[in-house]
N, C-alpha and C positions, 0 to 999 in steps of 0.2 A: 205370287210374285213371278212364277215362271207367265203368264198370260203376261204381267204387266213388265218384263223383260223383252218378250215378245212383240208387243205391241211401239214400244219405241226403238229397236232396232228395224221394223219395217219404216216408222221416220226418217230414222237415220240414211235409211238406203235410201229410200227415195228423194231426200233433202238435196238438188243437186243445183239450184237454179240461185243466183244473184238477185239482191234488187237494191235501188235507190231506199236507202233509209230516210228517215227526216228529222231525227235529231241526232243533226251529225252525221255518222254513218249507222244508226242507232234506229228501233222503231221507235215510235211512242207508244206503243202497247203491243202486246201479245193476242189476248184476247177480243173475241168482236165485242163483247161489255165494254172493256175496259180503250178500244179504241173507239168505240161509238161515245164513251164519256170524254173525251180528250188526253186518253191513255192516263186515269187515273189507274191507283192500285196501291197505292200508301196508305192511306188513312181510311179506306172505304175497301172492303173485299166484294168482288165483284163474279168471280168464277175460281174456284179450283185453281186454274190453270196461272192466276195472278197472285193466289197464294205461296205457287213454287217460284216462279219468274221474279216477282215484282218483290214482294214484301213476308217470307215466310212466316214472318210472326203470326198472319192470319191463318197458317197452316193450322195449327191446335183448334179453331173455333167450328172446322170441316165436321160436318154428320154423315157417316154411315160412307157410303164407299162410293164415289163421283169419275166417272170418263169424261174427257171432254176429247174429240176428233174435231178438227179442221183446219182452215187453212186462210190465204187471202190471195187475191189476184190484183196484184201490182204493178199501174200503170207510170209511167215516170217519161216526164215528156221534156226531152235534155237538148239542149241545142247550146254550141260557142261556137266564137269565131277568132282567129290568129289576123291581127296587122303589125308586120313586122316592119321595122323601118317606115313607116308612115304607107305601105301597102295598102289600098282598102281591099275591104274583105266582109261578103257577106254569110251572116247568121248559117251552118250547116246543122241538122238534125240525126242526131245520135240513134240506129239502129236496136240500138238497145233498148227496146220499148214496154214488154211485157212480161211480167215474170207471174212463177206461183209460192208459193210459200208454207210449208203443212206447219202444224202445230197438234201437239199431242199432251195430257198431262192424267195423272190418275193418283187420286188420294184414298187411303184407308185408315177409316176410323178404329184403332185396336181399343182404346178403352174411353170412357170417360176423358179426360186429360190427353190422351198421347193420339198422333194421327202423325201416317208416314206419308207420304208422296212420290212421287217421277216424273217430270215432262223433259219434253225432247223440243227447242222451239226456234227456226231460224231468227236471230235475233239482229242481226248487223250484217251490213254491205252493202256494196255499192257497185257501178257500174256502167260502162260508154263503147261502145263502138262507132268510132268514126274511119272505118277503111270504107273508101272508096269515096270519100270526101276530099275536098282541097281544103290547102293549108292547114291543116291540123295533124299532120307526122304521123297517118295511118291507125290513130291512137284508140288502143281496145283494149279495155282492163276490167279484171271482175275480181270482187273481193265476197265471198262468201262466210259466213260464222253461224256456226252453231252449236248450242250447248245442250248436252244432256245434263239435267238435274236433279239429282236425288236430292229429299228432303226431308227433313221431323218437324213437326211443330208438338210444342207442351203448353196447356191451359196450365198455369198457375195457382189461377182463383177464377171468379167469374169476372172480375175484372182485368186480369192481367193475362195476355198469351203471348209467348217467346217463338223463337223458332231460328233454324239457322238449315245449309243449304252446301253443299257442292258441287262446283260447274266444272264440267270435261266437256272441255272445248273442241271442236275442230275445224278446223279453217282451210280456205283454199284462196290463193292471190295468181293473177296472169298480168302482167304491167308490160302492154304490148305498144311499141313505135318504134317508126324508123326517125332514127336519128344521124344528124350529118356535122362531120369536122369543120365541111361549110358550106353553109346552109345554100349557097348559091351553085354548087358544084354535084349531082346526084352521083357522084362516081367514092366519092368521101362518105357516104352512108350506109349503116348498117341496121339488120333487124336485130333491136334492143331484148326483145320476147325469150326468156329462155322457156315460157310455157305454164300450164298450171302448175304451180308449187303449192302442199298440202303441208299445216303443220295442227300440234296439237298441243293444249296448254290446260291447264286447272287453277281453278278459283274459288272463290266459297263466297256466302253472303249469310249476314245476321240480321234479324229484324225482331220487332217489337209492337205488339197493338195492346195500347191502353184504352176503356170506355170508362171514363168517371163517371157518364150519366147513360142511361139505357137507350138514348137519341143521340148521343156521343161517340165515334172514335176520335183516337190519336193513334196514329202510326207513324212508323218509322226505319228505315233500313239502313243497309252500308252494305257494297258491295266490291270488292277487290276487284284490282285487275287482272289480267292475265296474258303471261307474256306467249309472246307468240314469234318463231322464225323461220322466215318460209325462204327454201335455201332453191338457188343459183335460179332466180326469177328474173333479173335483168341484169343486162351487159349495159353500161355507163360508160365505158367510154371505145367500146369497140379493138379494145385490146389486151383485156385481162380474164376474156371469157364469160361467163354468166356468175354474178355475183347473191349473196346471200341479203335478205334484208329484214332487218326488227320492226314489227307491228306491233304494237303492245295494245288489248283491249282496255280504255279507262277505268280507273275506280270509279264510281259512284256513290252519292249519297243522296238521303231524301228523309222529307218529312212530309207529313199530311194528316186534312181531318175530314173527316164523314159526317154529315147531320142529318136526321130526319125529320125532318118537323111538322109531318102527319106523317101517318101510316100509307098513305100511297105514294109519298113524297120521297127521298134522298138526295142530298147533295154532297159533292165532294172537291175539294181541292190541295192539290198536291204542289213541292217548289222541291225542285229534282236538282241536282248540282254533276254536272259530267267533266273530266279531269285532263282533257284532250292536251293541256299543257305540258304535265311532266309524263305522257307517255309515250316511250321509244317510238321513232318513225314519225307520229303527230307530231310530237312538241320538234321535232325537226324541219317537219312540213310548215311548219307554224302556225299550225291551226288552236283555236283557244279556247280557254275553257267554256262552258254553258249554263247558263241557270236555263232550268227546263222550267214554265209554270202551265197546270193543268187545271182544269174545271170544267166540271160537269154535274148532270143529273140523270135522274130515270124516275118516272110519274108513271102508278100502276092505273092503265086506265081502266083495264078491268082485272079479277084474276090470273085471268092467264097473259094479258098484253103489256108488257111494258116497251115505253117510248121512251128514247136517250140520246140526248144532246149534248156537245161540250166543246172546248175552244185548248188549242196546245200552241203554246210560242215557246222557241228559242232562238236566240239568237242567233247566225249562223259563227262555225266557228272559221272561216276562212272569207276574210277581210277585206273588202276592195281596198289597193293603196296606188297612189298617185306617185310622177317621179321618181321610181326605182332606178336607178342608173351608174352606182357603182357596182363593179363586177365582186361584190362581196361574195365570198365562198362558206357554202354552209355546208359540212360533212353529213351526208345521213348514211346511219349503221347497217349495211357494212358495204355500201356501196364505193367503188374505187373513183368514180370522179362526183370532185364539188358542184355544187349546184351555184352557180348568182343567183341575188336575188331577184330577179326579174323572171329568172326560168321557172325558177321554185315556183312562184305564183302562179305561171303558165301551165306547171304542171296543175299543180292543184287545179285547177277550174276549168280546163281540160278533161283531163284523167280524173280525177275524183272531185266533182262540182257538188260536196255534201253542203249547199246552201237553201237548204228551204226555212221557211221561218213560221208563217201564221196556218195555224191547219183548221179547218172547221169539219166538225164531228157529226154523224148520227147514227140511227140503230133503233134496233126491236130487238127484244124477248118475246117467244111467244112460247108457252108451255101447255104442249098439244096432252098428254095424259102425266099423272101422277110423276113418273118416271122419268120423260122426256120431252127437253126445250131445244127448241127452235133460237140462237142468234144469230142477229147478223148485224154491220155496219159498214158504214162509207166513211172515207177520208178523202178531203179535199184540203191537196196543199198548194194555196197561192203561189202566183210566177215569182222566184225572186230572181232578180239579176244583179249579175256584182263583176265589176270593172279595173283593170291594173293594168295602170302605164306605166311605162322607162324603157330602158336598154336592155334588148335580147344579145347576148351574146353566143357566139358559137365558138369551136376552136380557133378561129383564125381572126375575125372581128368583130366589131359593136355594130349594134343596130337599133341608133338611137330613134325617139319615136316612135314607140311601138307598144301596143293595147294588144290585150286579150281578155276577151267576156265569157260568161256563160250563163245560163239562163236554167230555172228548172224551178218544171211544176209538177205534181202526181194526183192520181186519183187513186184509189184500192175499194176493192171489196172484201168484205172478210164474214165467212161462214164458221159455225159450226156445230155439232149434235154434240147434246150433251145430257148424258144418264144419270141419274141419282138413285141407289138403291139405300 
């Protein structure tokens, strides 16, 4: 344990970089298997590393003692634009381009029945820079999460295995603009940034994998939230100092099945449910909930080579809406000024533009000796663009007519070595 103590605290430290998630602020998988299938991992165990992350139930089913090391490099190609007051304003590109991402997990098989676990995997975030751009308020935010996970799974029987999971979170947020009392006056604005704010929160998850038939899974999970408050990250209204703000990670739930129907054959599909409504800071952004749906496969073309395809959609949770124009006031915790609805939406798609939606999958397995396999995959997430008009307000007046869009596509690669003894 002190080796596998060791091994995810060097994660840890070096975990330092943002990226564009894609469901939601969310990946769609952890692993390169399980993103090269369209981030399955519920009903189909795909690596170690998805037995702690995704669904521990498949922890119990782990042989003998598994490393898995790597990472993914994550491209996110983000562009909005601000028209305020019927302004035109063309499309600017977000600085924010490339990130990396490690991922780490290690399982040990103590008996028959009982196997323990530990990954360490950046799992959520998001992120823009637009300084040095026009009309978009200097705006650079980066939301970073990451969970270390210890875990057990227990065999039951040969067809029933359980398992269940602890997440210690840690998180980092920077929600940077300059903002103006009015907007037509640069002597009325200030820098909103009180800078990176780190917090840290804990959650757990339970799962379940049932095979009635020996070509058969069922799986199943539930994952808690975890509250999160990352404190004096932005000034709101340029008078009460740098204020405190609640992120709360969603719950989750999911179900999925696995089939095999030859021997070089697997298929899987997963219906993921994300909770972005009732949690602190989302459900105030108003961003909404998601059904995730995933499918995929992996066809052994020879012993060692396996090929793997799959498709991931969710819907985005932040909504194009049309005629926003009352100055309604929506409080977000524990910020000192109301947002209208108009701004609210401008932030969102702006500052955190988590709308991607259709993603297409692939990947290899290749398993060079007994001990050690080669994965790797690609994700390709379609452009999606999403659009909101009404009245921008500032301190002083309306500014009716006024659109803001944003646009966002990704690409990733994702590597990594994985040992079985």
């Amino acid at each position: 344990m002190r080796k596998v103590a060791g091994s995810v605290a060097l994660v840890t430290a070096v975990l330092s970089a943002s990226a564009f998630a894609t469901n939601g602020d969310n990946m769609i998988g952890v692993s390169p298997a399980s993103r090269a299938m369209g981030g399955l991992g519920t009903g189909i165990c795909l690596e170690p590393t998805d037995s702690i992350f995704r669904n521990p139930g498949w922890l119990g089913r782990q042989k003998g003692f598994n490393v898995s090391f790597g990472g993914i490099l994550f491209m996110p190609h983000v562009k909005a634009k601000s028209e305020i007051g019927g302004r035109p304003a063309s499309y600017q590109t977000s600085k924010a381009d490339t990130f990396t991402i490690p991922e780490i997990a290690i399982t040990n098989q103590i008996n028959d029945r009982l196997v323990i676990g530990i990954g360490a995997y950046g799992v959520s975030g998001m992120g823009v820079d637009y300084r040095g751009k026009n009309g978009l308020a200097e705006m650079h935010t980066t939301l970073q999460f990451m969970r270390v996970v210890p875990a057990v799974g227990y065999k039951v029987n040969d067809k029933l295995a359980i398992g269940g999971a602890l997440h210690l979170a840690w998180g980092s947020l920077d929600m940077g603009a300059i903002l103006c009392r009015d907007a037509t006056n640069p002597a009325t604005c200030w820098n909103a940034s009180g800078g990176q704010s780190q917090s840290y929160g804990i959650g757990a998850s339970l799962g379940v994998n049932f095979k009635p038939l020996d070509n058969v899974c069922l799986g199943a999970y539930y994952q808690s939230s975890v509250k999160m408050k990352y404190k004096n990250v932005f000034d709101s209204d340029g008078r009460n100092g740098f204020e405190d703000l609640k992120l709360e990670q969603p719950q989750e739930a999911s179900v999925g099945v696995g089939f095999r129907p030859i021997p070089e054959l697997k298929v899987g599909f997963d219906v993921r449910w994300i909770n972005w409504s009732d949690a602190d800071g989302y459900k105030q952004f108003k961003w909404k909930d998601q059904w995730v749906f995933a499918v995929g496969g992996e066809y052994k073309v020879t012993p060692r080579l396996a090929l793997r395809a799959g498709y991931n959609y969710g819907k985005s949770p932040i909504r194009g809406k049309s005629n926003l124009n009352a100055p309604n006031r929506n409080n977000i915790p524990d910020l000192a000024a109301p947002f209208p609805d108009f701004n609210l939406e401008w932030f969102n798609l702006v500052g955190f533009p988590a709308i991607a939606e259709h993603h297409i999958t692939l990947g290899f397995g290749y398993q060079f000796t007994e001990h050690f396999t080669l994965n790797a995959s690609y994700v390709r997430a379609f452009e999606k663009e999403v659009t909101t008009t009404g009245t921008y307000y500032d301190q002083t007046r309306a500014y009716p007519n006024s659109r803001v869009s944003a646009k966002n596509a990704q690409d990733s690669i994702g590597v990594s070595l994985d040992w079985s003894f």
